[in-house]
ZAZANU-652443 format. One record per residue: residue in three letters; z, y, x of N, C-alpha, C, O in turn. Coordinates in pm, whole numbers, padded with zeros to 5 digits, always signed. Layout:
ALAZYXZYXZYXZYX ...
***
This chain:
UNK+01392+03085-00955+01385+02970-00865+01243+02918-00867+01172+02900-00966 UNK+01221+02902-00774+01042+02821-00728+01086+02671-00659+01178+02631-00587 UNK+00953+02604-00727+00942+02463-00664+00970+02473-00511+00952+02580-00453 UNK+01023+02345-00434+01046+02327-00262+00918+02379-00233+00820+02364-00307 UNK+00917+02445-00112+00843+02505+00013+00774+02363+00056+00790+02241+00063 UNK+00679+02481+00079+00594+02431+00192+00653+02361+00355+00727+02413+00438 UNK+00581+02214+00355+00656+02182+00512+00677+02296+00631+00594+02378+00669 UNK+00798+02277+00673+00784+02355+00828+00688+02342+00888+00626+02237+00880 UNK+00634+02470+00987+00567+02480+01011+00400+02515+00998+00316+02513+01087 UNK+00387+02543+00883+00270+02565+00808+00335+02759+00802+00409+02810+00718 UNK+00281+02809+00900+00307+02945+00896+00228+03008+00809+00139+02937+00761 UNK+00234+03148+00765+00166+03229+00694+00101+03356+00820+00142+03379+00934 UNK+00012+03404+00760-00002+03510+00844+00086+03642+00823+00118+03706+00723 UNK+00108+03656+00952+00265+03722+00965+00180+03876+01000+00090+03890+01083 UNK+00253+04005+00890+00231+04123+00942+00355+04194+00953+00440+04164+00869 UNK+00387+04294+01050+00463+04345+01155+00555+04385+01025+00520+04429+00915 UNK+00704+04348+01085+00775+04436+00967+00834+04566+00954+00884+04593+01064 UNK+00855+04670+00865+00874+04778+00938+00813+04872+00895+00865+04983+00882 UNK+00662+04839+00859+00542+04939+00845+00559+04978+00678+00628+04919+00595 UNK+00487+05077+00661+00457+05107+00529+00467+05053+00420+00538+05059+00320 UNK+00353+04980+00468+00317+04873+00401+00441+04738+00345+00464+04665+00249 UNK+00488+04769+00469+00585+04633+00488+00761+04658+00504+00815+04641+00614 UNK+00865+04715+00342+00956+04766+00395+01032+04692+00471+01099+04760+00549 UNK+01046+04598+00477+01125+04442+00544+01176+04516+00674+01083+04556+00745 UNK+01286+04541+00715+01342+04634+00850+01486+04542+00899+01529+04548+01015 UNK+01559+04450+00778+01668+04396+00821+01678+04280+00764+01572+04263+00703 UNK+01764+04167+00747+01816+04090+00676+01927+04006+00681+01943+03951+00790 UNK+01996+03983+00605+02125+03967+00586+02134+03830+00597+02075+03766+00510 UNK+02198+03763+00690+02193+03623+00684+02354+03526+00645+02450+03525+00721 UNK+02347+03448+00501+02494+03427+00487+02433+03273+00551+02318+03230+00548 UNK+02578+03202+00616+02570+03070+00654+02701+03028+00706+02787+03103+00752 UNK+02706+02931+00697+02813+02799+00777+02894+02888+00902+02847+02983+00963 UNK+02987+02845+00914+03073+02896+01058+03099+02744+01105+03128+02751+01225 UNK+03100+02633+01070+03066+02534+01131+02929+02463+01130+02854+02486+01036 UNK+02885+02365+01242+02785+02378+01285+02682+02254+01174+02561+02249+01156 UNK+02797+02169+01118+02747+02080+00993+02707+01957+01075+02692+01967+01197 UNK+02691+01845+01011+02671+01740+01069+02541+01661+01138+02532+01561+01210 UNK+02444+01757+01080+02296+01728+01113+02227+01796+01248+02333+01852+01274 UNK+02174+01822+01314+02118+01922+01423+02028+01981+01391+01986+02080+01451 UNK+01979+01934+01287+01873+02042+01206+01888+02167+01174+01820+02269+01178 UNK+02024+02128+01132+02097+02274+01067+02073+02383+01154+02012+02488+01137 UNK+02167+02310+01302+02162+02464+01437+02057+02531+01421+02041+02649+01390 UNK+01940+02393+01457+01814+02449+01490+01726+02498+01392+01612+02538+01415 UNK+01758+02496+01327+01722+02622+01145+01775+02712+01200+01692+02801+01221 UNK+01852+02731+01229+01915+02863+01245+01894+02926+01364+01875+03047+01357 UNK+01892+02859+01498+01841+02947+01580+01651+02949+01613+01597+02999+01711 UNK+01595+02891+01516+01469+02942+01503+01464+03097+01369+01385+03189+01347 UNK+01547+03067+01332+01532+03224+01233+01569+03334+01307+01538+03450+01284 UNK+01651+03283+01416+01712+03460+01459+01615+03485+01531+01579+03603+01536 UNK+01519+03352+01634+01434+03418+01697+01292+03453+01626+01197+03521+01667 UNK+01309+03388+01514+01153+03470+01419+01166+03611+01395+01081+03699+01389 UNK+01335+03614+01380+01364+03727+01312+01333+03881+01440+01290+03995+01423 UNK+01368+03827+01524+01349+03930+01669+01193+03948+01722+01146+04043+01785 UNK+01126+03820+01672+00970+03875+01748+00919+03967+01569+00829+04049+01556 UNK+01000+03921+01473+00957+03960+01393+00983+04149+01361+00920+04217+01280 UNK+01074+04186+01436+01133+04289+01472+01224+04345+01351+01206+04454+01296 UNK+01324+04254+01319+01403+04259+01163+01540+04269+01242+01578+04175+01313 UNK+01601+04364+01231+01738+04371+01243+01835+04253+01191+01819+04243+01070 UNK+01937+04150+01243+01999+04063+01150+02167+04121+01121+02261+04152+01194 UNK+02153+04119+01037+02311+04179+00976+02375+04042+00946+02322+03983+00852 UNK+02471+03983+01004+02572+03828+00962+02745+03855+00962+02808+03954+00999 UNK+02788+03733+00907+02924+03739+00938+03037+03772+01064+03157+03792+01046 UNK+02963+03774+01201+03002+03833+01302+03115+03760+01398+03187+03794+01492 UNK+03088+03621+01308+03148+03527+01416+03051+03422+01512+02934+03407+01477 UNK+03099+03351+01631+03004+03336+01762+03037+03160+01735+03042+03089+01835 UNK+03053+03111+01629+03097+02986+01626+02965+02895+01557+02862+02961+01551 UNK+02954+02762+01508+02848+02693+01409+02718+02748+01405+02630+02737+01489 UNK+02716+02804+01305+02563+02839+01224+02577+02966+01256+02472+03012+01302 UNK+02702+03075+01249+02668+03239+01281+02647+03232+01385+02548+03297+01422 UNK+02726+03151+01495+02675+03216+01627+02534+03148+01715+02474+03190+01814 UNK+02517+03036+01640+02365+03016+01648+02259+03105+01659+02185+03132+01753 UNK+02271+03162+01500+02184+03267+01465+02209+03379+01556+02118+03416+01630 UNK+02316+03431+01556+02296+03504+01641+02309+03552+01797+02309+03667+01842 UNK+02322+03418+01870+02293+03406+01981+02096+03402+02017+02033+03427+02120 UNK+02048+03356+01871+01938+03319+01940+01865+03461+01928+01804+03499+02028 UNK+01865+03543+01813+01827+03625+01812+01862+03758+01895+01801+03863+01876 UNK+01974+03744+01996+02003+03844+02089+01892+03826+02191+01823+03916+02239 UNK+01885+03696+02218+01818+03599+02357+01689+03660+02343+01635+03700+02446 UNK+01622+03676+02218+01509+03677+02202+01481+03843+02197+01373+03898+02175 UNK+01604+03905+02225+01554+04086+02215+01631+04153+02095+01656+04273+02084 UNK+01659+04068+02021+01673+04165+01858+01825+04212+01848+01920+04177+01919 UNK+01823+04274+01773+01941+04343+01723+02035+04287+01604+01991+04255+01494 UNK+02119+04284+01628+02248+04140+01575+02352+04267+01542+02396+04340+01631 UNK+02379+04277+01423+02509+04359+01337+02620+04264+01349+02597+04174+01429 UNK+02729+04259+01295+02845+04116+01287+02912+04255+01190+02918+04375+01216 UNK+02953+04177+01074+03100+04240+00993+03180+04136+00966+03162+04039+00892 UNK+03277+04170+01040+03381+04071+00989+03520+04125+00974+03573+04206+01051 UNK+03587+04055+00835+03742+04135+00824+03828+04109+00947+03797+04022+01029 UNK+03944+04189+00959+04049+04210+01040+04077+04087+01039+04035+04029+01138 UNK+04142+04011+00951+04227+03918+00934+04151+03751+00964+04212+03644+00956 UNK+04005+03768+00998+03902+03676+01033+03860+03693+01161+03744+03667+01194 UNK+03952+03738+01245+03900+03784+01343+03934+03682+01419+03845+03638+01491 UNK+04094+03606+01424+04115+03519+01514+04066+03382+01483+04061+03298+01573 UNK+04018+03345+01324+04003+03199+01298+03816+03198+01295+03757+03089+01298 UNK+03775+03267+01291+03602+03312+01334+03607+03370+01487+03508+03423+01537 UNK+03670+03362+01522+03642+03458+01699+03532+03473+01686+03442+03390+01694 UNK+03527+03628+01655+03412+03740+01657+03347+03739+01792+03396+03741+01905 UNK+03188+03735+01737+03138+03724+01888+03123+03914+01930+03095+04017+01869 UNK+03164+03875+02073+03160+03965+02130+03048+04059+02238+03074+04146+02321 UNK+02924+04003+02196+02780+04071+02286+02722+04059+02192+02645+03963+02196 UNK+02721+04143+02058+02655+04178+01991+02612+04320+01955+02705+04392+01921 UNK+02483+04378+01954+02456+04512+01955+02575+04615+01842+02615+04731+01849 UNK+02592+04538+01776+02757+04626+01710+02819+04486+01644+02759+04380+01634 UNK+02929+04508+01611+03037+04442+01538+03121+04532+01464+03158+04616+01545 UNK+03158+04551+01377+03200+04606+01295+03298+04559+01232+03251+04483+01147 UNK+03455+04561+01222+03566+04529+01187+03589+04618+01036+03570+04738+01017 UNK+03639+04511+00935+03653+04628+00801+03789+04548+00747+03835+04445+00796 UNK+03832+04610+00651+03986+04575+00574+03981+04453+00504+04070+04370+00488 UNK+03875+04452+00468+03868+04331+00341+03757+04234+00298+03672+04306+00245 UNK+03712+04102+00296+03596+04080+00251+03505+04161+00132+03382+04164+00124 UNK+03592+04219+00052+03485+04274-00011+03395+04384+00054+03275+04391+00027 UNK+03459+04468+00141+03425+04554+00223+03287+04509+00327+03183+04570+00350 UNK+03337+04380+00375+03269+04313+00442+03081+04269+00363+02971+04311+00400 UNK+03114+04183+00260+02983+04190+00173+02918+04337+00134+02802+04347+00091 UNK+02994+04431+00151+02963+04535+00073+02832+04633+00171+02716+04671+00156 UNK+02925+04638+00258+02890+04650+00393+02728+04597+00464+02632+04665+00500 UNK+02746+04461+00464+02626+04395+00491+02504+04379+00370+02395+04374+00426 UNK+02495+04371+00256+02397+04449+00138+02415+04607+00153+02395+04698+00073 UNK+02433+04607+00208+02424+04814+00218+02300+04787+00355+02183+04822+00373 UNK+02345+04751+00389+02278+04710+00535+02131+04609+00557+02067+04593+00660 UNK+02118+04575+00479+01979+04458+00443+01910+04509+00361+01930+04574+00259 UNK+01795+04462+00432+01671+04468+00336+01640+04361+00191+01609+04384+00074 UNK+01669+04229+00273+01687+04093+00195+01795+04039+00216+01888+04098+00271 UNK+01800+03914+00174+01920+03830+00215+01866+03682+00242+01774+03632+00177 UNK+01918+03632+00322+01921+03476+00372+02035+03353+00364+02142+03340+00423 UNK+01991+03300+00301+02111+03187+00280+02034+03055+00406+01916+03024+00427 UNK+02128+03018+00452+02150+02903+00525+02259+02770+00439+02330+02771+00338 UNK+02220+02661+00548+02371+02561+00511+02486+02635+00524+02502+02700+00628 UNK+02569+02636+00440+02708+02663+00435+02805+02594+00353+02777+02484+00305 UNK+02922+02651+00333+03058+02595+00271+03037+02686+00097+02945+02723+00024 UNK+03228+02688+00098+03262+02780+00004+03194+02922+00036+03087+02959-00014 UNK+03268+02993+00122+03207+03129+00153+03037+03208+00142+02989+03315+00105 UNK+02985+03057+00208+02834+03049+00205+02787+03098+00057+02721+03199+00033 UNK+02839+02992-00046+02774+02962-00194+02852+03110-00241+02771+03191-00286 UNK+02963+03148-00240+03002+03265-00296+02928+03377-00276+02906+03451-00372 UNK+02872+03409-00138+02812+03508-00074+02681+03549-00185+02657+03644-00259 UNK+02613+03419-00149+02500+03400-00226+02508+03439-00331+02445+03541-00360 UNK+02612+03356-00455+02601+03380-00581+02612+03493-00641+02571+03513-00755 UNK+02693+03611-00539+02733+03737-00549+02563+03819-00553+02502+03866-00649 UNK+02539+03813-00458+02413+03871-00413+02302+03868-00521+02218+03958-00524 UNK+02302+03753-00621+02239+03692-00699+02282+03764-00803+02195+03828-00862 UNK+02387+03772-00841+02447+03827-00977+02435+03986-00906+02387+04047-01001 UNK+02441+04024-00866+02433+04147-00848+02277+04203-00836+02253+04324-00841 UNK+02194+04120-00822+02062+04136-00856+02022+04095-00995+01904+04128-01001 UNK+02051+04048-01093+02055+04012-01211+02078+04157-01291+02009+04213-01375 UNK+02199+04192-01232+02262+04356-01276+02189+04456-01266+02196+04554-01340 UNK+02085+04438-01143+02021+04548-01099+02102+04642-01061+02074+04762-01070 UNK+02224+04591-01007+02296+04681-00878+02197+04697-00761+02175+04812-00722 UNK+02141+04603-00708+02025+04637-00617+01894+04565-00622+01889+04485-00716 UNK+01792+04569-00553+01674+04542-00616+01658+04439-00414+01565+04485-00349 UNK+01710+04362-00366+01688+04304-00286+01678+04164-00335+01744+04100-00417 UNK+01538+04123-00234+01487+03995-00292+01663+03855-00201+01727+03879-00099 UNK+01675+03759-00276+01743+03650-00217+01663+03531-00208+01595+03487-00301 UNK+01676+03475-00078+01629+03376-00034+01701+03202+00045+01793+03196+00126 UNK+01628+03096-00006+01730+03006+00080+01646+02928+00137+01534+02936+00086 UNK+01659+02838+00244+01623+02798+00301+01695+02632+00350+01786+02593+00423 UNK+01595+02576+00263+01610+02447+00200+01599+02297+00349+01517+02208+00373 UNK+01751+02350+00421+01689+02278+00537+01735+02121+00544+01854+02091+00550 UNK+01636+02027+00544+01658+01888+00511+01695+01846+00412+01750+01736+00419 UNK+01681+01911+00280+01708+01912+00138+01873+01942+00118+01933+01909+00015 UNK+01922+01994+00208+02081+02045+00181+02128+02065+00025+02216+02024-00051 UNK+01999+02166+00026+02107+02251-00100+01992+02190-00267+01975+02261-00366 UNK+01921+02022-00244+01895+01955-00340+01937+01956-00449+01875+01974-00554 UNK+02126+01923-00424+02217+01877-00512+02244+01989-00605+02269+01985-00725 UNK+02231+02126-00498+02305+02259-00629+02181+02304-00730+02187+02343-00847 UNK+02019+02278-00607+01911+02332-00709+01913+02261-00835+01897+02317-00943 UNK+01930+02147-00822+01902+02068-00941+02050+02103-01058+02059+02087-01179 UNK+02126+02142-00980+02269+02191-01065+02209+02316-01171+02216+02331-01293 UNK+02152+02390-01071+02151+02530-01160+01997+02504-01257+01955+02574-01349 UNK+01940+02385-01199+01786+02382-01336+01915+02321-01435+01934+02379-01542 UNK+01995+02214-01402+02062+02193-01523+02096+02324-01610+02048+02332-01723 UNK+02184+02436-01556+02249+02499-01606+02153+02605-01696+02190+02673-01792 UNK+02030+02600-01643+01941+02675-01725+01865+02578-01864+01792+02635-01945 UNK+01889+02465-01870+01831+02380-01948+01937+02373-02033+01917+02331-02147 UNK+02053+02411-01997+02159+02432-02129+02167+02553-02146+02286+02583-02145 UNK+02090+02660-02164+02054+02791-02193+02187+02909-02075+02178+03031-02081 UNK+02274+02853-02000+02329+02977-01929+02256+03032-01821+02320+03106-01747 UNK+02134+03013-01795+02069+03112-01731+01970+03138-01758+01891+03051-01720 UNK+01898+03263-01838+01774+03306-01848+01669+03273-01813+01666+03280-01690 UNK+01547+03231-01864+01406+03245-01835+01422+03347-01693+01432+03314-01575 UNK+01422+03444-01738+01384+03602-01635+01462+03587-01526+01458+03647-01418 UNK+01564+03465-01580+01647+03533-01417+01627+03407-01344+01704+03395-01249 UNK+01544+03306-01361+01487+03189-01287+01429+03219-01164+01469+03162-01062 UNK+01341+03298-01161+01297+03329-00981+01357+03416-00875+01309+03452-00767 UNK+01502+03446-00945+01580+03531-00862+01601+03480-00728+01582+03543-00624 UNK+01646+03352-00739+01651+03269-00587+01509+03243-00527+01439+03190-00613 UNK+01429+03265-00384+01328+03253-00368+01407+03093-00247+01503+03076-00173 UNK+01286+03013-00297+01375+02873-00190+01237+02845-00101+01119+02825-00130 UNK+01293+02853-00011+01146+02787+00081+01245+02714+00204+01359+02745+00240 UNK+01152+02600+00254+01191+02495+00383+01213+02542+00528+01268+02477+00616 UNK+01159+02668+00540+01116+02681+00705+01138+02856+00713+01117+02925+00613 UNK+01177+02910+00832+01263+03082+00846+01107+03120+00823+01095+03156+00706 UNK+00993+03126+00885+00870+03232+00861+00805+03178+00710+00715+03254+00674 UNK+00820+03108+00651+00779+03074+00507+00847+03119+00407+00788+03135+00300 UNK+00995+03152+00418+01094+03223+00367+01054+03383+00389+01015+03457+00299 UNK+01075+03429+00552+01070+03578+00534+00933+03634+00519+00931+03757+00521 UNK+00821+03577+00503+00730+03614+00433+00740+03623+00305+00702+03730+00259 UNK+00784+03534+00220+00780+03546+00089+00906+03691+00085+00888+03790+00015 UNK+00992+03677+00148+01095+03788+00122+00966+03913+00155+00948+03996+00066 UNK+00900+03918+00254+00810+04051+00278+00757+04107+00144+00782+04216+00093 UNK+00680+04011+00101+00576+04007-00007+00678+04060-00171+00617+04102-00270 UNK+00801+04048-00170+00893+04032-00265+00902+04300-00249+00918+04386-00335 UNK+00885+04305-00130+00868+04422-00093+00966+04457-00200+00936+04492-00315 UNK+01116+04441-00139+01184+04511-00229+01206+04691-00258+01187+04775-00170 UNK+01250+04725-00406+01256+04878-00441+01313+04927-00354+01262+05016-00287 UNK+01448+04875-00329+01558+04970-00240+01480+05030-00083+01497+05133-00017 UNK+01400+04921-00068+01329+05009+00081+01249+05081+00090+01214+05137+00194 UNK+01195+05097-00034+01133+05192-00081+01176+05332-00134+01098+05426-00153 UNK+01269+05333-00149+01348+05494-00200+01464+05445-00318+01559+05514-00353 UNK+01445+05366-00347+01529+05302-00510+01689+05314-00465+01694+05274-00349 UNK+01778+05341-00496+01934+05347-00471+01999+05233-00510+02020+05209-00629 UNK+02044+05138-00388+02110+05053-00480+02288+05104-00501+02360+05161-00419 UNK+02313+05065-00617+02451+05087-00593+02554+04983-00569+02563+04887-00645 UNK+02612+04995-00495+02744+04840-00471+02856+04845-00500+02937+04754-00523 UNK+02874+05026-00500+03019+05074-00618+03051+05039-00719+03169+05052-00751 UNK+02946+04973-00819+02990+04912-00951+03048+04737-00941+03103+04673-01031 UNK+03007+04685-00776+03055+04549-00786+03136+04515-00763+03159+04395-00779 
***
């Protein structure tokens, strides 16, 4: 975990993702299926899908057209990019799966579903969310701890949302249950291009040739 980000808007210089240099090709975005009470939230979110499309990053999400998913990924269709959706069978009618997305992908089970979308990402993105949101995350997290896969996680600290849990988990490390080493696992920044830069720079193994495995989770 790193100190709060830099204000919105204070961009970095942005290089193309994709390249050699730069394995960054997708990212996994967990978030809210409702839209939350602030308007900040939306508009966090549909400024990432469209960073994410000039940025030329594939977005892999939950694959519903409602709140915060279909924000994200309405904006990032609008803007050109390519929008994955996995969502279980049984989430199909209480998420109504959006349906103009470059694929959607129907699977048996949430686990299938997470499994699925980290198979599929380069990084990962946390937004405002619920239960599902924080589980997603924490999974992703512990499974990088394991070195099941070597993808950087990131959140994105919009209007100090997720204040209450950062300061939860410095607690939880100040009573020794979380490691020194495993403190910068969460990368937190304020704003979508201050985030997926630092995710660039994080240049994870797996896009590089490294195998992650998701069979052991």
């Amino acid at each position: 975990m790193n100190p709060p980000g830099r204000p919105r808007g204070e961009s970095p210089s942005v290089q193309r993702e994709g390249s050699p240099a730069n394995p960054l090709r997708s990212v996994c975005v967990f978030c809210g299926s409702q839209p939350g009470a602030r308007p900040e939230y939306i508009e966090v979110a549909r400024e990432l899908g469209a960073i994410a499309a000039r940025r030329g990053l594939a977005l892999v999400y939950g694959g519903g057209h409602v709140g915060m998913m279909g924000a994200i990924a309405d904006s990032c269709l609008a803007a050109g990019g390519k929008v994955t959706g996995v969502i279980p069978e049984h989430l199909m009618r209480p998420e109504v799966a959006h349906q103009g997305l470059t694929e959607l992908r129907v699977v048996d089970s949430m686990h299938t579903r997470k499994r699925l979308m980290a198979e599929r990402a380069d990084a990962f993105v946390v937004l405002p969310g619920g239960y599902g949101t924080f589980e997603e995350m924490f999974e992703m997290i512990t499974w990088l701890q394991l070195r099941l896969h070597a993808k950087p996680v990131g959140l994105i600290n919009v209007e100090g949302y997720f204040d209450h849990l950062l300061a939860f988990l410095r607690h939880s490390a100040a009573e020794g249950f979380i490691r020194p080493e495993h403190w910068d696992l969460l990368i937190v920044e304020t704003a979508p291009d201050l985030l997926l830069e630092r995710l660039r720079l994080h240049a994870p193994a797996v896009a590089r040739g490294a195998a992650a495995d998701f069979s052991k989770s």
